[in-house]
C-alpha atoms as an extended CHARMM CRD file, in Angstrom:
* protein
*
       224  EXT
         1         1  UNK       CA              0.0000000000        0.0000000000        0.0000000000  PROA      1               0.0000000000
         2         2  UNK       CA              1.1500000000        3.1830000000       -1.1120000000  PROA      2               0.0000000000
         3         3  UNK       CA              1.0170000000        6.9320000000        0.5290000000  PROA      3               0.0000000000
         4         4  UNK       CA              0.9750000000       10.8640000000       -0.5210000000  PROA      4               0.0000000000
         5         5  UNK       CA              0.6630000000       14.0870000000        0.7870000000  PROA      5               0.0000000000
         6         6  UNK       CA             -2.6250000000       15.5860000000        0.2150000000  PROA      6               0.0000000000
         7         7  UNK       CA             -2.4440000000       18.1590000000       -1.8670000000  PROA      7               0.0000000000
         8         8  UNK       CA             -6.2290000000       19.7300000000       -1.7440000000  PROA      8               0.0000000000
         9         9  UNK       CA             -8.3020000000       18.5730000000        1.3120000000  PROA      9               0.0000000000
        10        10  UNK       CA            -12.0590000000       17.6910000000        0.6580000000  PROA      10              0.0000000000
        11        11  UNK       CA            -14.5560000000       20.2760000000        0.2540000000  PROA      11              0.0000000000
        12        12  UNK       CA            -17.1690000000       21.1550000000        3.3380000000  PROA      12              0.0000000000
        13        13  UNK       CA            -14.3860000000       21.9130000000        5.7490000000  PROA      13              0.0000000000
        14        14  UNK       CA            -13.1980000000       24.9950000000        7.8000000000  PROA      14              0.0000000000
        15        15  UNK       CA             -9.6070000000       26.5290000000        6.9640000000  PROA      15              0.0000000000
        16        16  UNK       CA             -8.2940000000       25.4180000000       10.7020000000  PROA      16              0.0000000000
        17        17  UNK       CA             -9.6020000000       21.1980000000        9.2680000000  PROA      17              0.0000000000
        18        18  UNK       CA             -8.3940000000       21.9640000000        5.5250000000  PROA      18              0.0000000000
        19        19  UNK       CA             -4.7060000000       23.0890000000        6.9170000000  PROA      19              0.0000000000
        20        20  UNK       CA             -5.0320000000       20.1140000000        9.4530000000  PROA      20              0.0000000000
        21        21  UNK       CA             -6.2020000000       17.7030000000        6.7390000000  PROA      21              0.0000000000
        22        22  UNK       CA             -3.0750000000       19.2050000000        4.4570000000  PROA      22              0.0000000000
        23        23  UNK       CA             -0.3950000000       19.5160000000        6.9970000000  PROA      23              0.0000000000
        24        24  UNK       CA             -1.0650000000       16.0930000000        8.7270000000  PROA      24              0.0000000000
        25        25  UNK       CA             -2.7280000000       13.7390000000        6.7320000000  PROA      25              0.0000000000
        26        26  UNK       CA             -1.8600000000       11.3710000000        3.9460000000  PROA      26              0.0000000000
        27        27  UNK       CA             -3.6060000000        9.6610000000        1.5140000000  PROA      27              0.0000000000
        28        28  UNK       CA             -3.4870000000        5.6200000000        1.3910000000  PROA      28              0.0000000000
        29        29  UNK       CA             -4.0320000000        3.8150000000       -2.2270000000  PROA      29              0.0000000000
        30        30  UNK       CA             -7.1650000000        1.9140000000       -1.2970000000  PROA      30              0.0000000000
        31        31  UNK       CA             -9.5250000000       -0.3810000000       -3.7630000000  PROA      31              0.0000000000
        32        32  UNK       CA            -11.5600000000        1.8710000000       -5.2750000000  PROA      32              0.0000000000
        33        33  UNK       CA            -15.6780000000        1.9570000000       -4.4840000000  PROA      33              0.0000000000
        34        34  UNK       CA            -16.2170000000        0.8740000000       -7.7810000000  PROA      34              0.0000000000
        35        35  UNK       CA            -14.3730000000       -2.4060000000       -8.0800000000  PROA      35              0.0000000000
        36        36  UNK       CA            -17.1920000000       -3.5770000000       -5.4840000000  PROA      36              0.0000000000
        37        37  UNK       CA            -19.6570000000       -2.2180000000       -7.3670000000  PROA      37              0.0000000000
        38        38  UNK       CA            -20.9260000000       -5.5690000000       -9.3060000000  PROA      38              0.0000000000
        39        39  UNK       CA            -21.1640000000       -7.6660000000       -6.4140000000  PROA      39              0.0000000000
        40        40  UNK       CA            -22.7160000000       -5.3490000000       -4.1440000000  PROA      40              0.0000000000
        41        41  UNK       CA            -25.1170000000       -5.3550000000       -6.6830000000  PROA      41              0.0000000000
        42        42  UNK       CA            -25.7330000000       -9.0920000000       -6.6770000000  PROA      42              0.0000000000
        43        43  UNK       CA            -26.2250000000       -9.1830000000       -3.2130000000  PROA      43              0.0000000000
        44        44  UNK       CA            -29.2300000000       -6.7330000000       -3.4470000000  PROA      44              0.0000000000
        45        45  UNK       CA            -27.6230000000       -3.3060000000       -2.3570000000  PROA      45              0.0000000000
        46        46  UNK       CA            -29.2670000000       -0.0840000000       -3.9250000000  PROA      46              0.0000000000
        47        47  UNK       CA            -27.4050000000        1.7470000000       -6.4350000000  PROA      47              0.0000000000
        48        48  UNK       CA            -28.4000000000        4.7550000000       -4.4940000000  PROA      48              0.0000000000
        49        49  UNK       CA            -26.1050000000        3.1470000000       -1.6690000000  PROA      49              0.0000000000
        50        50  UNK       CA            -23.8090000000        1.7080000000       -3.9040000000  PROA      50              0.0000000000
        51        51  UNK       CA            -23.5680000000        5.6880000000       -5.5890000000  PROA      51              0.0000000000
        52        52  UNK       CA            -23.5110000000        7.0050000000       -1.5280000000  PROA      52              0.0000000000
        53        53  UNK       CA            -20.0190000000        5.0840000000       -1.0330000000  PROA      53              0.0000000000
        54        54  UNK       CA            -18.7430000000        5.4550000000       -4.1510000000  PROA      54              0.0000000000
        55        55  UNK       CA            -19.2000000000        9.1510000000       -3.4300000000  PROA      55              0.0000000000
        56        56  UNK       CA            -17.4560000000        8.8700000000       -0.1790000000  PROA      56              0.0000000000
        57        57  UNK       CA            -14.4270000000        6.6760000000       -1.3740000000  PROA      57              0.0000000000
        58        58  UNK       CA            -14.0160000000        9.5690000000       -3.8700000000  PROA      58              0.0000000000
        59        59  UNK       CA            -13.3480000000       11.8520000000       -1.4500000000  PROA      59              0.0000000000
        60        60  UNK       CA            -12.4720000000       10.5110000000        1.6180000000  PROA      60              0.0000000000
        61        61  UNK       CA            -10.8880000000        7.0030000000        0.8530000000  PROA      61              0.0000000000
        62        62  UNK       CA             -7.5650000000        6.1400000000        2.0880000000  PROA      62              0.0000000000
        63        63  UNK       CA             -7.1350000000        9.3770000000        4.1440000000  PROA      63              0.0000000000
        64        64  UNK       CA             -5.4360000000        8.7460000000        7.3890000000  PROA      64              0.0000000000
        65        65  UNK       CA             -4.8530000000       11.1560000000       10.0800000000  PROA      65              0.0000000000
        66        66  UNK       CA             -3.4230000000       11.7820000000       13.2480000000  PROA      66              0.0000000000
        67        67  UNK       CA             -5.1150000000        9.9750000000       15.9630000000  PROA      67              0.0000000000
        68        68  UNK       CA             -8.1300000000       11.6890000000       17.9920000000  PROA      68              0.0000000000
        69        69  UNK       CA             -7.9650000000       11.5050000000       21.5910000000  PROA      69              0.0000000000
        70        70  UNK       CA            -10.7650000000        9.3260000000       22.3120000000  PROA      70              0.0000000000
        71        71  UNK       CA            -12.4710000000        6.3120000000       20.6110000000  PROA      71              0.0000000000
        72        72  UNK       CA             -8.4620000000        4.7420000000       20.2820000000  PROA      72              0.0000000000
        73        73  UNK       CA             -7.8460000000        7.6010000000       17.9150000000  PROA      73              0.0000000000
        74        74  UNK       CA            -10.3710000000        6.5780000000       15.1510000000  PROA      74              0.0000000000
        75        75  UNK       CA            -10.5370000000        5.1240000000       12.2560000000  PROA      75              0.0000000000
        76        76  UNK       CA             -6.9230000000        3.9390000000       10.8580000000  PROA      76              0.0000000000
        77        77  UNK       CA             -8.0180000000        5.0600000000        7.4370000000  PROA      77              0.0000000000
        78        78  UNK       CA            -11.1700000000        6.0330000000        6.1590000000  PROA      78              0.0000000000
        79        79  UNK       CA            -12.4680000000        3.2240000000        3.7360000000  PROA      79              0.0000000000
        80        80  UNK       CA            -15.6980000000        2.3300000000        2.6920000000  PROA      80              0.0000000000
        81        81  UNK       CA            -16.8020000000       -0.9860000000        2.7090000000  PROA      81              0.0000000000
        82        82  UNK       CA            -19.2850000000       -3.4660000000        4.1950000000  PROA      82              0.0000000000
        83        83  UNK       CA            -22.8880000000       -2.3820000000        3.2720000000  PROA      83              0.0000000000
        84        84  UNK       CA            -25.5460000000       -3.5070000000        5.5250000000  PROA      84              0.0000000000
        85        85  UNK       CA            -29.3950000000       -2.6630000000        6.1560000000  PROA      85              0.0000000000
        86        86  UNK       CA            -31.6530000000       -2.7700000000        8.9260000000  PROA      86              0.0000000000
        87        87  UNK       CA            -35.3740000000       -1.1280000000        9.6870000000  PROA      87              0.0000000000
        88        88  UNK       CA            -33.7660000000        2.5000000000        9.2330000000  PROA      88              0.0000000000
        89        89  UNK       CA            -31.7460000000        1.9830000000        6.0550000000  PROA      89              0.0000000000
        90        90  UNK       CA            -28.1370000000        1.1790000000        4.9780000000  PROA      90              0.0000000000
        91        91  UNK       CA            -25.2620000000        1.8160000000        6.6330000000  PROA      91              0.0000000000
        92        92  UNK       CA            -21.5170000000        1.3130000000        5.8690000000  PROA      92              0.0000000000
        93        93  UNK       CA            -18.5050000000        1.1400000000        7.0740000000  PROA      93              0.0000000000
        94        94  UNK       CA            -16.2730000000        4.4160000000        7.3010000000  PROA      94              0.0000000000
        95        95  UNK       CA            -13.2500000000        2.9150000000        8.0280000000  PROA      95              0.0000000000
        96        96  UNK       CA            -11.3240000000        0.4850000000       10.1900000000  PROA      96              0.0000000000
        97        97  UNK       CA            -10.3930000000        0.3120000000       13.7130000000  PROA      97              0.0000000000
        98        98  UNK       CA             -6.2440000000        1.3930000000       15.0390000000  PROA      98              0.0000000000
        99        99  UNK       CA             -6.8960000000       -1.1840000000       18.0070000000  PROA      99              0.0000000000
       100       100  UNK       CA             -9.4270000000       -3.9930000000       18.9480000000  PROA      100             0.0000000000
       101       101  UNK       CA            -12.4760000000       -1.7790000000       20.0400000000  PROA      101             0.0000000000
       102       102  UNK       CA            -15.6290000000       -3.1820000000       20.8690000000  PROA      102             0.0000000000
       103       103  UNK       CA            -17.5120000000       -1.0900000000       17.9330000000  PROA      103             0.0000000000
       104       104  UNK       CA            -16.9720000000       -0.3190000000       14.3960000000  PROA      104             0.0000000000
       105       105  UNK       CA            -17.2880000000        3.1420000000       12.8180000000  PROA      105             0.0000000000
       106       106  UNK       CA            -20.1550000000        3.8440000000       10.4080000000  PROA      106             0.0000000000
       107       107  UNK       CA            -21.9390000000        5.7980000000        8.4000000000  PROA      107             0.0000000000
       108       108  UNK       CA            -25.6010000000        5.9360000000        9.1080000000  PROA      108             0.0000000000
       109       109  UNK       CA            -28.4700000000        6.2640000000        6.3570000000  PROA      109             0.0000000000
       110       110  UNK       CA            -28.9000000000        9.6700000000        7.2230000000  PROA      110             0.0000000000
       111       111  UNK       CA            -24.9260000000       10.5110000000        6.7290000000  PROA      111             0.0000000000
       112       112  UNK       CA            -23.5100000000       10.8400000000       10.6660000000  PROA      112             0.0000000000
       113       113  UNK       CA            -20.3220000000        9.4200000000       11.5370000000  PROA      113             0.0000000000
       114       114  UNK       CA            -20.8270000000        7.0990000000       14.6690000000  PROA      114             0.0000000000
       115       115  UNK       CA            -19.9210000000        4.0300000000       15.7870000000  PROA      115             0.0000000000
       116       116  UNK       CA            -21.8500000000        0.7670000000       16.4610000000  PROA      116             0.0000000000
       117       117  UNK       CA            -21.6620000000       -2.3170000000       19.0310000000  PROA      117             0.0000000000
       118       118  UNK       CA            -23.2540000000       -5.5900000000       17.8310000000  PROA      118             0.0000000000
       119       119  UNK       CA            -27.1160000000       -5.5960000000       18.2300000000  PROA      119             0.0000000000
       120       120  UNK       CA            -27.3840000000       -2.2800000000       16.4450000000  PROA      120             0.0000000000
       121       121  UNK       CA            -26.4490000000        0.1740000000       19.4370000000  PROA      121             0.0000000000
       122       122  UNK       CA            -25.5600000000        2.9430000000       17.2870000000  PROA      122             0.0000000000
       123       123  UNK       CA            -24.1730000000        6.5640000000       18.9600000000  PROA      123             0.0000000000
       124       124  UNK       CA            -23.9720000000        9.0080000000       15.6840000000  PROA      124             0.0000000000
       125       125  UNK       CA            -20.8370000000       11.1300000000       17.2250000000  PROA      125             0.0000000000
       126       126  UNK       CA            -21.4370000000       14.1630000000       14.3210000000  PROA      126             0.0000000000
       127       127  UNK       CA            -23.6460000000       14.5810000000       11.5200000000  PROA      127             0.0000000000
       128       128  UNK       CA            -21.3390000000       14.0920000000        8.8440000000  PROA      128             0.0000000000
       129       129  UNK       CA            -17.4490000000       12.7380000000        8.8960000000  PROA      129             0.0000000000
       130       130  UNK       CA            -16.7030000000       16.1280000000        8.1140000000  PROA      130             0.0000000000
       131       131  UNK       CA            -17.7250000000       17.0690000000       11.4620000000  PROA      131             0.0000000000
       132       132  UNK       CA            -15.2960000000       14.2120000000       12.9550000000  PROA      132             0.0000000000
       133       133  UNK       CA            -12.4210000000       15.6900000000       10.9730000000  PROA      133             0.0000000000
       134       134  UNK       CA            -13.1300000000       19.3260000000       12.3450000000  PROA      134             0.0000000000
       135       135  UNK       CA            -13.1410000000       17.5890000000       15.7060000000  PROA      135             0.0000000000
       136       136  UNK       CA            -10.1740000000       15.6260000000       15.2330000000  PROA      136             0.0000000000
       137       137  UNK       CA             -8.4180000000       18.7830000000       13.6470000000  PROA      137             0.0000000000
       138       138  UNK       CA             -9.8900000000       21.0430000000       16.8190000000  PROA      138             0.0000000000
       139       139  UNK       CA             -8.6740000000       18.6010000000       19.1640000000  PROA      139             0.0000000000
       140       140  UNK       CA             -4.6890000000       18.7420000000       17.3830000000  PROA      140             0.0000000000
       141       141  UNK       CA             -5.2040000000       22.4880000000       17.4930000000  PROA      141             0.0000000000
       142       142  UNK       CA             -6.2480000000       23.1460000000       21.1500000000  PROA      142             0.0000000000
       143       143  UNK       CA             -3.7430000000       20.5370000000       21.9870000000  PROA      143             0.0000000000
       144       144  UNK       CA             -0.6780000000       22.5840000000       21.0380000000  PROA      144             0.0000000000
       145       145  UNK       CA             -2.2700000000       26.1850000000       22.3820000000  PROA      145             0.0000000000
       146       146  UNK       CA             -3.7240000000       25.4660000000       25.9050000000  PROA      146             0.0000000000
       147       147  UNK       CA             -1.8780000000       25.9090000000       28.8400000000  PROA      147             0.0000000000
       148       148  UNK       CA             -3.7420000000       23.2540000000       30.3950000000  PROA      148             0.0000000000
       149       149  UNK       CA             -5.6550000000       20.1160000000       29.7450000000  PROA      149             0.0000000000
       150       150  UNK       CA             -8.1620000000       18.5580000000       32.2040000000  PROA      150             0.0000000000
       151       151  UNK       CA             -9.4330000000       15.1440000000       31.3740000000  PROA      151             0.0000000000
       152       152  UNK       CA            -12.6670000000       14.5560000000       33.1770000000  PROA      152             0.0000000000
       153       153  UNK       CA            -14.6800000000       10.8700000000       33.2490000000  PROA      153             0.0000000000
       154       154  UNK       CA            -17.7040000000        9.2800000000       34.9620000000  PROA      154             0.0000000000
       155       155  UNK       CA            -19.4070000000       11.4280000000       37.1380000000  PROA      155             0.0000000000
       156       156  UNK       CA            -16.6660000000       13.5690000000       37.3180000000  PROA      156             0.0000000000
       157       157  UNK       CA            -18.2750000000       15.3440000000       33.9830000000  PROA      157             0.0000000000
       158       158  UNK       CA            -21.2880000000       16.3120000000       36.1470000000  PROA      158             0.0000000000
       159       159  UNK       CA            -19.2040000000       19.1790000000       37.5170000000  PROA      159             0.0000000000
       160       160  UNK       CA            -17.9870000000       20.9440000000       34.4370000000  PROA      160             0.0000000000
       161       161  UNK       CA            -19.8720000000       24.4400000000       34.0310000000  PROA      161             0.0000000000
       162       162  UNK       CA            -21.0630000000       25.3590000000       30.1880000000  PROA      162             0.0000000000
       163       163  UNK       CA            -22.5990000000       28.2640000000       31.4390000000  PROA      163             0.0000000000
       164       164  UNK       CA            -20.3480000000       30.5980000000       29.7810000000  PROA      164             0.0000000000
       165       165  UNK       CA            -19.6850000000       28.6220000000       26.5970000000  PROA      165             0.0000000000
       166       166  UNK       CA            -21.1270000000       28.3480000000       23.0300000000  PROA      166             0.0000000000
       167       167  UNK       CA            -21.2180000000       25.5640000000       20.8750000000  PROA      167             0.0000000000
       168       168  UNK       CA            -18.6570000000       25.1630000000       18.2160000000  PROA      168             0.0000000000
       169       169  UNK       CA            -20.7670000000       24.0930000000       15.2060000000  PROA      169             0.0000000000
       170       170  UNK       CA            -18.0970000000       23.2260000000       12.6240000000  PROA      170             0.0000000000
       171       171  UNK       CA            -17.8660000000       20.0760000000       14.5680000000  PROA      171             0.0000000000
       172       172  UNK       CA            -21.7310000000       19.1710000000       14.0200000000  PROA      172             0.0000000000
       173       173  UNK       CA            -21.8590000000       17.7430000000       17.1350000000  PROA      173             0.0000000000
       174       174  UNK       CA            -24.4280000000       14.7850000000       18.3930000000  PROA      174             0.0000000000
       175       175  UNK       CA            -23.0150000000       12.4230000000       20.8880000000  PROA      175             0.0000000000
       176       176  UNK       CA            -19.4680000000       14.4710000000       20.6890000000  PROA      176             0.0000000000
       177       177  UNK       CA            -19.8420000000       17.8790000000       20.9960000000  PROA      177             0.0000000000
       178       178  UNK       CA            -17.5230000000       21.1080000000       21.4140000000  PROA      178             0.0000000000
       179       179  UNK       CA            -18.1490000000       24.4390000000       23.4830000000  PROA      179             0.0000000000
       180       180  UNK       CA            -15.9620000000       27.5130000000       23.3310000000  PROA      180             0.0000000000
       181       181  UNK       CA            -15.7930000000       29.6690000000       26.4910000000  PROA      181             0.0000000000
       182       182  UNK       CA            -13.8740000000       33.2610000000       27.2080000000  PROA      182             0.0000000000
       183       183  UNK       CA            -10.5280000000       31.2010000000       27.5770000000  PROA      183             0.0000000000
       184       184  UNK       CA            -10.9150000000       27.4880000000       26.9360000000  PROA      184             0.0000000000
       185       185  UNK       CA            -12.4360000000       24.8310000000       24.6560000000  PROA      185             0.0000000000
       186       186  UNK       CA            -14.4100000000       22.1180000000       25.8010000000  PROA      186             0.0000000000
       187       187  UNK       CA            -14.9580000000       18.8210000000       24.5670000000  PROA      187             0.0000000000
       188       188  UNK       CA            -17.6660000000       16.3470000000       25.2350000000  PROA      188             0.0000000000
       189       189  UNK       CA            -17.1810000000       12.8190000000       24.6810000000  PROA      189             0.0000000000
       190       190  UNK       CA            -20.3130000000       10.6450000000       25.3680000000  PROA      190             0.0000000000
       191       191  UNK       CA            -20.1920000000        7.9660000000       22.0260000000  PROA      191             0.0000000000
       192       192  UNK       CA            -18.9110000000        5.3050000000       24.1960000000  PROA      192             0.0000000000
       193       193  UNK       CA            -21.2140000000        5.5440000000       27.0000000000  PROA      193             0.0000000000
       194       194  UNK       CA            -24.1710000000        6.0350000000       24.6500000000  PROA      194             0.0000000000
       195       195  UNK       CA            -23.0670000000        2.4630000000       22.6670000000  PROA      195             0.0000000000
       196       196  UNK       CA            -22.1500000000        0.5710000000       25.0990000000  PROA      196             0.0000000000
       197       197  UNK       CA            -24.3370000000        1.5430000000       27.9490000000  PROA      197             0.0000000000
       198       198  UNK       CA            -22.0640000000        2.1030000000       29.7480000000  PROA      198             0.0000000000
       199       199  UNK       CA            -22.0370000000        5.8880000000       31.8340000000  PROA      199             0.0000000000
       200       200  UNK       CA            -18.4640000000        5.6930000000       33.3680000000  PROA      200             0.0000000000
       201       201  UNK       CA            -17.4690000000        6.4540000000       29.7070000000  PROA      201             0.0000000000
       202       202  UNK       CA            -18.4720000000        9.5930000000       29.6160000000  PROA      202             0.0000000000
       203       203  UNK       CA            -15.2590000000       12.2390000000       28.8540000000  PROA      203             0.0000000000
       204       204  UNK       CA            -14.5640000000       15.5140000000       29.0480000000  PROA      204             0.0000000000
       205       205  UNK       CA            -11.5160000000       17.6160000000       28.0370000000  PROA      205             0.0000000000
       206       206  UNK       CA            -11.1660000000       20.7110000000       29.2750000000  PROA      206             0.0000000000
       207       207  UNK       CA             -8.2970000000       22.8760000000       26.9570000000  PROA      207             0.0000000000
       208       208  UNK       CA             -7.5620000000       26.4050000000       29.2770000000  PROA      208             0.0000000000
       209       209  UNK       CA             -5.5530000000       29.6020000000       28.7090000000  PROA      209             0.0000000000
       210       210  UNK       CA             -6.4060000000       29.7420000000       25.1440000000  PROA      210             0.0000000000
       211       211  UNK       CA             -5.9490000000       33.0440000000       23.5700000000  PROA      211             0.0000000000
       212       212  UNK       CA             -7.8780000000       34.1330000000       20.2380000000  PROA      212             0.0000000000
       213       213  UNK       CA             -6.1370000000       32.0700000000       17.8270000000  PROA      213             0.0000000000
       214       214  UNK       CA             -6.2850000000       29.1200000000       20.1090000000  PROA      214             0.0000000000
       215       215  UNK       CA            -10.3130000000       29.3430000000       20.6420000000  PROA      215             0.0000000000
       216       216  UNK       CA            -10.7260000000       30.2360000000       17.4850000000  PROA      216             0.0000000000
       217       217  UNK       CA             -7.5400000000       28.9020000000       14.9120000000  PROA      217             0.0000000000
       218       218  UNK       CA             -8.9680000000       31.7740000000       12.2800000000  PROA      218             0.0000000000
       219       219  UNK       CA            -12.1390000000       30.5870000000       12.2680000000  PROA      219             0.0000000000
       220       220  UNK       CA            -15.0850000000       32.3290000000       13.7590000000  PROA      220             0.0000000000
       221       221  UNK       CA            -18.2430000000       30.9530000000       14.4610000000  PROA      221             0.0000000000
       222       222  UNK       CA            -20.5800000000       29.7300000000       11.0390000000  PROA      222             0.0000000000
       223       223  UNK       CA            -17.5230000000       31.1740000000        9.4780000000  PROA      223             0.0000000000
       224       224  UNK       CA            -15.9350000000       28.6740000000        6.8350000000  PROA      224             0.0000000000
């Protein structure tokens, strides 16, 4: 398997995940969508499906990034594959695991990025995978500007005050979600408890001393 820079990041994304995408991502050479084509066919997938993933292997195959701080970083790759259906429509895989997670990350009929346990416990973490990659490249960027990080889990999240914070809506947050205070970012992690039932997985991150280019990266809000 080969690798490249990327050159051009994907459309749909802020100039803080496009410089992110650029800077620190490569590109794998993955099978194409459309080798799979045929016999997704003959085992009864819709082309509408079939045109869904192409569309995403188009733009978003083989791109690997750095690793996000929850979930065991992500998705190695992204890469779709492994159509399936159930009462709400078709879902597909959106790339595999770094490490042997109990859940696989998907892409639901309505477009979220999530990830799902067996039985069908599915936690859509953002609306779209671009909203993973603006978390992902949000988390790299408050990272390197806070003075302080403060990982909170359990119950321990019941004490962290959003009073003075807005949402950051880049990410197009659902289980994961960002806010942005005077001086700090917060993230909200609650995928894993959602999937696996489990409310000890709850996480927050808590990125302090931030000045403007660290809440912000040179992107204000519903600014792209």
């Amino acid at each position: 398997m080969t690798n490249a820079f990327i050159k051009s990041a994907p459309g749909g994304l802020t100039s803080r995940a496009r410089y992110f995408v650029e800077t620190q991502g490569i590109r794998l050479d993955v099978r194409p969508a459309e080798d799979n084509c045929e016999w997704w066919r003959e085992h009864g997938v819709p082309t509408e499906v079939i045109d869904r993933m192409a569309a995403y292997q188009d733009t978003w195959g083989g791109v690997a990034l750095p690793p996000a701080p929850e979930y065991d970083g992500g998705p190695r790759y992204f890469d779709a594959d492994s159509p399936e259906a159930d009462e709400t429509g078709w879902w597909f895989e959106a790339g595999t695991q770094r490490t042997a997670v109990p859940y696989s990350f998907l892409i639901g009929p309505d477009g979220a990025f999530g990830i799902q346990v067996e039985a069908h416990r599915w936690a859509p973490l953002h609306a779209s995978v671009e909203g993973w990659v603006e978390a992902v490249a949000l988390a790299h960027h408050a990272s390197a500007h806070a003075t302080r990080i403060t990982r909170f889990a359990g119950d321990e999240v019941e004490g962290v005050e959003l009073g003075d914070c807005e949402p950051v809506r880049e990410v197009q947050g659902l289980a994961d979600t960002w806010w942005r205070g005077p001086d700090r970012l917060v993230a909200v992690h609650r995928g894993e408890a959602d999937a696996l039932d489990f409310p000890r997985g709850r996480v927050v991150r808590v990125y302090s001393g931030l000045d403007d280019w660290g809440l912000y990266g040179g992107v204000r809000p519903d600014a792209h």
